[in-house]
Every structure is written in structure tokens, then in C-alpha cells.
C-alpha positions in Angstrom: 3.4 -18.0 -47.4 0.0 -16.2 -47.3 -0.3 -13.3 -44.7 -2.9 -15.3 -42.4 0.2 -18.0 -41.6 3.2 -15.0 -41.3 0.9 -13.0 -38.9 0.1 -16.1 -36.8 3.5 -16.8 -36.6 5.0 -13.1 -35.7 1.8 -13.6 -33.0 3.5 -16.8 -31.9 7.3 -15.6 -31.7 5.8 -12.7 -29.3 4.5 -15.1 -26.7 7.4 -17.0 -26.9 10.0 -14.1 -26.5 8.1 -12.9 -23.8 8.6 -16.0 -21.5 12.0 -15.5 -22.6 12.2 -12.2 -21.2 10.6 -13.4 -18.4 12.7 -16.0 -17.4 16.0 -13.4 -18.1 14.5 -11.3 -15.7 13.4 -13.7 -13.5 17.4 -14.9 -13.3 18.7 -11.4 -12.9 16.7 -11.5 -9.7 18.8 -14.5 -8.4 21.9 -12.4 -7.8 25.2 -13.8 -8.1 26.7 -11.2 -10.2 26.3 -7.4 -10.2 23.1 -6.7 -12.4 21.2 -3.5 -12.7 18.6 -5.2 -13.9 18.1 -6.4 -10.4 16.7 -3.3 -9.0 14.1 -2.6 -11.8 11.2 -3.2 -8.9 12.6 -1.7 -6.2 10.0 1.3 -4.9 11.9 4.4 -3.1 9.2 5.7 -1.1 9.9 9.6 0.0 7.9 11.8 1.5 7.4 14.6 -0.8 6.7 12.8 -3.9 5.3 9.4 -2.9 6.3 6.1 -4.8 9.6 6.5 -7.2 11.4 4.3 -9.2 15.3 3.8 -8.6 15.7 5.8 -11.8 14.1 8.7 -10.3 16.2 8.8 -7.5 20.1 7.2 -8.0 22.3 6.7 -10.8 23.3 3.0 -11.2 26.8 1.9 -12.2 28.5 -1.5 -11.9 31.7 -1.5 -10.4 32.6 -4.9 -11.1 31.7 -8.5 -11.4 30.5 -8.7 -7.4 29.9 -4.8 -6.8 26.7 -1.9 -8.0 27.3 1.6 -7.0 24.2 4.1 -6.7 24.8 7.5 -6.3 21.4 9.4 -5.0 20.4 12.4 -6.8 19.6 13.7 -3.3 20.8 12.6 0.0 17.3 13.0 1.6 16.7 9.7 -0.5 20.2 7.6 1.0 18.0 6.0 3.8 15.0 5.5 1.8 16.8 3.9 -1.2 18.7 1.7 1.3 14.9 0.5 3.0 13.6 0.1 -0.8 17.0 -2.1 -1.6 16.7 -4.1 1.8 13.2 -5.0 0.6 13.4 -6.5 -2.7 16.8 -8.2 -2.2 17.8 -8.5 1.9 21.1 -10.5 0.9 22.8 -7.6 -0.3 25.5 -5.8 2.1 24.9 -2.7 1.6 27.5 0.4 2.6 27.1 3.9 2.5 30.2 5.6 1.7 30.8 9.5 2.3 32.6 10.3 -1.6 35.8 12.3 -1.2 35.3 16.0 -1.9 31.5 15.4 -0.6 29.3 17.1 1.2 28.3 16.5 5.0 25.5 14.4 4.9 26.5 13.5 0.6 26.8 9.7 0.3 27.1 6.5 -1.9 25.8 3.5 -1.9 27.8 0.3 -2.8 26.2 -3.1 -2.7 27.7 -6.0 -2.6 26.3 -9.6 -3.5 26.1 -12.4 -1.2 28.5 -15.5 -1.7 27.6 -18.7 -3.2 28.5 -20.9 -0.5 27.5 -25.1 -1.3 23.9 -23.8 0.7 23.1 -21.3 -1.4 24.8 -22.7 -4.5 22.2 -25.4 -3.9 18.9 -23.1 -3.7 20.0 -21.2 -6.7 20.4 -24.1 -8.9 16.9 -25.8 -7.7 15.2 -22.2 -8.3 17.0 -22.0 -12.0 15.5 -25.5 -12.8 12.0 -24.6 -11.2 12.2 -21.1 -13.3 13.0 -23.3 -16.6 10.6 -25.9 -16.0 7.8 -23.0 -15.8 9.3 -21.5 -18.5 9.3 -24.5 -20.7 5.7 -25.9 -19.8 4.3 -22.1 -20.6 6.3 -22.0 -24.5 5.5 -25.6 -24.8 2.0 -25.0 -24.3 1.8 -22.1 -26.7 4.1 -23.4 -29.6 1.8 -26.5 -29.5 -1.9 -24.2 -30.0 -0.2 -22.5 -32.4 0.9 -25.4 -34.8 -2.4 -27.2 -34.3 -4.0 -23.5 -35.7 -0.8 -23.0 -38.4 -1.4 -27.1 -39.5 -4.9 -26.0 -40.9 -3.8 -23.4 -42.4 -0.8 -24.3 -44.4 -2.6 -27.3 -45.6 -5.0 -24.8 -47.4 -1.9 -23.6 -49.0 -2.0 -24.5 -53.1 1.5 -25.9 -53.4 3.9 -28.5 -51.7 6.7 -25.9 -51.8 4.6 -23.5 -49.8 3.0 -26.2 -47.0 7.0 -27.5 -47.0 8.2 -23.7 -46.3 5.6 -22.2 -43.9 6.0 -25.8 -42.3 9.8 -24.8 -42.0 8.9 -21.6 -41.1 6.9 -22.8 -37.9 9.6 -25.5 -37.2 12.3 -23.3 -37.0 10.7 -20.4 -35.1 9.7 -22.7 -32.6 13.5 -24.5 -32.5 15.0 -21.3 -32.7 13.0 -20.0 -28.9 13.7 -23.3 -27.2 17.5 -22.9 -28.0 17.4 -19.4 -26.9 15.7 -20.6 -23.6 17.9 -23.2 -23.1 21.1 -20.9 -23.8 19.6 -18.7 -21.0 19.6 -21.0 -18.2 23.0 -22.9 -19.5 24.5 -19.3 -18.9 23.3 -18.6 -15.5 24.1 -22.3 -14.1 27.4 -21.7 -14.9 27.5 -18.2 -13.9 26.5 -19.7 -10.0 29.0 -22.2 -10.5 31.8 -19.6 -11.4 30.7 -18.0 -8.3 30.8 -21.5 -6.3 34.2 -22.4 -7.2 35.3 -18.3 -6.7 34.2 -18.9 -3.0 36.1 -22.5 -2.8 39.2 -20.9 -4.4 38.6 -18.0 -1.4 38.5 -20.4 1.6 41.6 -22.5 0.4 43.4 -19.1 0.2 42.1 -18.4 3.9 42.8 -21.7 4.7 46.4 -21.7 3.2 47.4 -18.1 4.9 46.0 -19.2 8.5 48.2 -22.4 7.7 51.2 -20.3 7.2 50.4 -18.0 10.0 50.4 -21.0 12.2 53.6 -22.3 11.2 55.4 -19.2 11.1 54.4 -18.6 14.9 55.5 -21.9 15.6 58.7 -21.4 14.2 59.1 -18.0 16.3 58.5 -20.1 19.3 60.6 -22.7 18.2 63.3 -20.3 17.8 62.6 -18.6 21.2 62.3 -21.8 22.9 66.2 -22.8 21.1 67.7 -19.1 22.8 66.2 -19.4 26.0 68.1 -23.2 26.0 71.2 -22.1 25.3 71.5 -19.1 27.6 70.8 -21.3 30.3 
């Protein structure tokens, strides 16, 4: 292939890996798992040196599936990472814990995520689809000015084996992003319904011990009930 049709090609893989990147982002920001990446825009505003990123002022672990943990480099910044956290994503339950060993006013900060109840299953899976569909029209858009320019130019090419392999070349770059794309939203549909059926499997279990509970006190009277007979 000449250099004209690889360069407008590498040009056309970076759009289209940035709307990729875009739209991974853009998921990581519907929480239903524990994701640093989550926090990346959160502001920590302190009064001795202005506007911070979280970087700047917490280490970030993950704890597990469900749970971050943010340890502040400074505990002036506890309250003001908590405001910054509240801000960008208000559905978190956020606790902070005094470490054992710590000092006084020395704290952590776990967050929890929310749980996907049929409500919020619901919203999450209409704002994947919205996501994708934006997503889609924008890489659609792009793959289809860039094989109208790459047409021209690979039928200035000399031979059929070079219009059939920069053709190829175009064909499976582009094929190659859409399955990427689609892989991306396939994982994070079934990442909220993990979560959905996590919270079903929850309430049965609730359900199932308050059940129990029930009948257990209703034996107990039962029972007391039988005594209380046969004294008399």
C-alpha cells in the first residue's frame, strides 16, 4: 500500500479508538462495580492549594467487586474529598473509618456502590443503549468519510493485488472497531445484570431468613402455649 492510504488509515483507527475510549469511560461512570476510573473528574477543592485532582490528594485501592478505599495523604483533605466524591457521583455511601493504629483526626474513606434494584437496573440499561447509539452514529460517521477519501485513493493504486489489499486493510480496521465497541457494551450489560440478579439473590435471602424467623417464633409460642395447657 502507498504511504498516502496507511497514514489515512492510522488517521482513521485514532478517531475511532477514541470514541472507544470514550464510551469505556463514559460506562465506568455508570457505577455498578468498584472502578477507579470513576473518580478521574472528581475536583478536591482545599484551601491552600486551590483545585486538585484525587491523585494529588488520596491513594485509591479497590477492595472488592462493590467497595473503593481512599486513604487521604492528609486528613485536612477527608471532608473536602468526601464533598468532591458527593459531587460527581451522589449514589455512593460513603464512610469514613478511623484505621486502627491511627491518629486522632486520621481517617479512611470507603465507598460503597449503590444497588441495582429493577429501577435502577432499568435507567442503566437505557443510558448504555443511549451511550452506544452515540457512540455508533459518531464511528459510523467517520469510518464512512474516510472510505469515500481511501476509495479514491486505492483506485489510483497500479495493481488489483494492492486496491484488493488496502481495500482489506480499510475493511478490517473498520470491522475490527465496531467489534471492539460492541464487546464493550456486551460487557457492561451484563456486568448490571450480574448486579441485578446479585440484588434478587439478596432479597430471597432476606426474604427466606425473615421467613424462618417467623416460624421459629411461632413455634416458641406454640410450644409456650402447649405448657401453659398442661399445667392447668
Amino acid at each position: 500500500m502507498r504511504i498516502t492510504i496507511e497514514t489515512l488509515i492510522h488517521e482513521m483507527e485514532s478517531r475511532l479508538g477514541g470514541y472507544v475510549t470514550l464510551l469505556v469511560y463514559r460506562y465506568a461512570n455508570l457505577c455498578v462495580k468498584a472502578q477507579p476510573l470513576s473518580l478521574l473528574s472528581a475536583q478536591i477543592i482545599d484551601e491552600e492549594m486551590g483545585v486538585m485532582k484525587l491523585e494529588q490528594v488520596a491513594g485509591v485501592m479497590l477492595l472488592d467487586e462493590y467497595h473503593l478505599k481512599l486513604v487521604p495523604f492528609d486528613p485536612r483533605f477527608n471532608f473536602p474529598l468526601c464533598k468532591a466524591i458527593m459531587k460527581e457521583h451522589p449514589e455512593f455511601k460513603q464512610d469514613l473509618v478511623k484505621p486502627e493504629n491511627g491518629e486522632e483526626d486520621e481517617r479512611i474513606l470507603i465507598l460503597t456502590m449503590p444497588e441495582v434494584n429493577k429501577d435502577r437496573r432499568d435507567v442503566l440499561i437505557d443510558s448504555v443503549n443511549v451511550l452506544f447509539d452515540g457512540c455508533k452514529a459518531k464511528m459510523d460517521k467517520t469510518s464512512a468519510e474516510y472510505r469515500l477519501k481511501l476509495e479514491k485513493k486505492i483506485l489510483t493504486l497500479p495493481t488489483e493485488d494492492e486496491r484488493t489489499e488496502a481495500k482489506d486493510a480499510l475493511d478490517s480496521s473498520i470491522k475490527n472497531h465496531q467489534g471492539i465497541v460492541d464487546k464493550v457494551k456486551e460487557d457492561k450489560v451484563k456486568e448490571i445484570e450480574e448486579a441485578y440478579q446479585r440484588y434478587l439473590d439478596e432479597q430471597t435471602a432476606q426474604r427466606n431468613k425473615a421467613d424462618e424467623t417467623a416460624a421459629a417464633r411461632g413455634e416458641h409460642a406454640g410450644r409456650q402455649m402447649r405448657v401453659g395447657d398442661s399445667d392447668e
